[in-house]
Structure formats: C-alpha cells, structure tokens
C-alpha positions in Angstrom: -30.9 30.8 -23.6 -32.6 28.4 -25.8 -33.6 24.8 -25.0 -30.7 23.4 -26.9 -28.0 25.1 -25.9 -29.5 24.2 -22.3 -29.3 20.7 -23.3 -26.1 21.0 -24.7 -24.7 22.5 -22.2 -25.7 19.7 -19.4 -24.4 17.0 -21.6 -21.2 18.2 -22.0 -21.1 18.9 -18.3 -22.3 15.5 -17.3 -19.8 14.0 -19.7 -16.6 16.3 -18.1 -17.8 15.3 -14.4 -18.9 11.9 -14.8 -15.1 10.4 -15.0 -14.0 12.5 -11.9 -17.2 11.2 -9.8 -16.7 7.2 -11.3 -13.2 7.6 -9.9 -14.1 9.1 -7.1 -16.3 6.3 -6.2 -14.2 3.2 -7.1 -11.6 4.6 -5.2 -13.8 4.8 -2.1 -15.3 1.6 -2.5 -11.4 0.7 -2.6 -11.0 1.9 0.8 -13.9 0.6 2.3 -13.2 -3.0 1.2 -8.9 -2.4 2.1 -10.6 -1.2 5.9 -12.9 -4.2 6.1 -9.7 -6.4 5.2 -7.7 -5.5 7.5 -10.0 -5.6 10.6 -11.0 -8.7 9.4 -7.5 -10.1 9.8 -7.0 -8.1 13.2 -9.9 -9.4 14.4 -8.8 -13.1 13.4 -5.6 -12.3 15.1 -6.9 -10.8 18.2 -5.2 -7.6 17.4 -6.7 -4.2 17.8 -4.9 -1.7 15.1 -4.6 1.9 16.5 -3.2 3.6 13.3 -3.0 2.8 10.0 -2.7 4.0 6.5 -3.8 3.7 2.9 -1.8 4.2 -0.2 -3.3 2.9 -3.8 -4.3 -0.8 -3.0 -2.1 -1.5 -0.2 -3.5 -0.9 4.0 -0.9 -1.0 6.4 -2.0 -1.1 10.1 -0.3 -0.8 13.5 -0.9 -2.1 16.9 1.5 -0.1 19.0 0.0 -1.9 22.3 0.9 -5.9 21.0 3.7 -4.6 18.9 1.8 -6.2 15.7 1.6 -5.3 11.8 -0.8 -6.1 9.8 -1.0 -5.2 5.7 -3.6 -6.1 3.2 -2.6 -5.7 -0.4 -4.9 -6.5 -3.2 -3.3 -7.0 -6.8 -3.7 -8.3 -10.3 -3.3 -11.5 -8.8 -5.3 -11.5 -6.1 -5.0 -10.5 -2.0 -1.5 -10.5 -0.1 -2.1 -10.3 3.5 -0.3 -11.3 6.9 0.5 -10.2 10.5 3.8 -9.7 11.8 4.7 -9.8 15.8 7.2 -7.4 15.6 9.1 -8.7 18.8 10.0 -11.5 16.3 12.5 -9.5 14.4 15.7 -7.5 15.2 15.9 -5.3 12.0 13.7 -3.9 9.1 15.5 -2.0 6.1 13.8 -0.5 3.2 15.0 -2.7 0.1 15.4 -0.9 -3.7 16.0 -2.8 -6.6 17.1 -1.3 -9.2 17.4 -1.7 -13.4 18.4 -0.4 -16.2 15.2 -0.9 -18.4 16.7 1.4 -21.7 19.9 1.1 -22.9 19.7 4.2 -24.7 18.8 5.7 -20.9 21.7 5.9 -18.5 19.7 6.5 -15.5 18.2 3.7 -13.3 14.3 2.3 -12.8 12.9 1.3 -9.3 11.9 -2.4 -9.8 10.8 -3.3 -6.7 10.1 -1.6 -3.4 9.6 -3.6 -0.4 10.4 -3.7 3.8 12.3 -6.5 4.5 11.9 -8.0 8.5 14.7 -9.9 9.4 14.3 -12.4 12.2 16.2 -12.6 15.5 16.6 -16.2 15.4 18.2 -18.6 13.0 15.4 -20.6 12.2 13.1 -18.1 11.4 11.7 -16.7 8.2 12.8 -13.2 6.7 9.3 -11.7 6.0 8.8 -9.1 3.3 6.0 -7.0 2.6 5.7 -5.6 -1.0 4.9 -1.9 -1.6 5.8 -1.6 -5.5 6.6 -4.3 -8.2 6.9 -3.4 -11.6 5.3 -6.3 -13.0 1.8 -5.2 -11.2 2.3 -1.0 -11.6 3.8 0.9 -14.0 5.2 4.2 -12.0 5.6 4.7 -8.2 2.8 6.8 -7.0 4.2 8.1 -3.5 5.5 4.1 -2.5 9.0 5.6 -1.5 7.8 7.8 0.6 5.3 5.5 1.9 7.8 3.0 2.3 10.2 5.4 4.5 7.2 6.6 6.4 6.3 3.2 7.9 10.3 2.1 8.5 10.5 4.9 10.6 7.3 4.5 12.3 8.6 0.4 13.2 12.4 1.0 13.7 11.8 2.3 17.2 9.3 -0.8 17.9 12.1 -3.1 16.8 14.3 -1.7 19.3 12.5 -1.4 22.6 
C-alpha cells in the first residue's frame, strides 16, 4: 500500500471511531459525577446506600438497612435531588400520563412517568420523583421499565 491510501485510510477510521469514543466518554463522566451525587447526599444524610442504579441522567439509590431512598436527577434545568424515609409512606404507585399529541394518530404518548409516595399521615407531603417528562426528553429510553423495576424493589419496604 501506498502512503496515501495509508493516510486515507486512518482518517476515515479516526473519523468513524471518534463519535463512538466522545460518547463513550461523556457518558462515563456522566456516571461518575450521578455516583459522586448521590454519596454526597447519603453522606449528608447519614445514609449508607447498598444498591443503586443508573438510567440516562437519573441515579436511584437504596438503603435497605434505614429503609431510605435517595435519587439524583440532573436536567435541562438543573439537579433534582432528595431522600425519602420510606417508613414515612404507606403506598408508592407508578403514575402514566397520557396524551394524544396527533390528531391524525389515534394511539396515545407517555407524557410523564413518575413514582408517586403517598404519606401515611394527613399532614404530610405526597413526594414524587420524576423518571420521564416530555418537556426535558423526547422518547422513553427504558424509564418504564426502570420505573417498574424500582416499585417493585420498594413495595415490599412499604409494607414491612
């Protein structure tokens, strides 16, 4: 092979990789900086999270121990982040809103995909924490399933 073609060749590779490995990079440095967040706010809280989980921009951790929650999300808008004493609340339900965004299209759009904790007393605050808007993302990207994943991972919390 000639020098050119040699040339050529690593140019055109470089320029097919590059966007993989940029990705592949912010979406680690993503992770890192969700991971930091969150044991930030544990350790604020005097919580030590034994599992958690990752999905796009939002962190989800548990303390199983303390019965505690804690979620980090970061947004257009921002960082969304609390801790939730999950002997506080008698019932968490998956919430789906739902629209009809075409009018030419009969079928219906997820809007908004959250967990909704309801209190056990009165006075208390429903809490809610927000796993897809469609205001800040344009498509679910595994949320549902997410979503499901983590009410069935608290329900039995809830209830001892």
């Amino acid at each position: 092979m000639d020098t050119p073609t040699i040339i050529m060749s690593a140019v055109f590779l470089m320029v097919c990789i590059l966007p993989f490995w940029l990705s592949y990079r912010n979406n680690r440095k993503l992770e890192k900086s969700l991971r930091q967040a969150i044991q930030n706010l544990a350790a604020t809280s005097n919580i030590s999270i034994q599992q958690f989980q990752i999905l796009n921009k939002l962190i989800i951790g548990l303390d199983t121990n303390e019965q505690y929650l804690c979620y980090v999300k970061q947004n257009n808008h921002g960082e969304t982040q609390g801790t939730l004493e999950l002997k506080n609340f008698s019932k968490v339900e998956l919430k789906q809103l739902k629209q009809k965004l075409n009018t030419d299209n009969p079928n219906e759009t997820v809007t908004k995909l959250s967990l909704n904790f309801h209190p056990k007393g009165h006075g208390n605050i429903e809490e809610e924490i927000i796993f897809f808007q469609m205001d800040s993302l344009n498509s679910l990207d595994g949320e549902i399933q997410f979503a499901e994943h983590w009410l069935q991972r608290i329900q039995p919390l809830l209830n001892s």
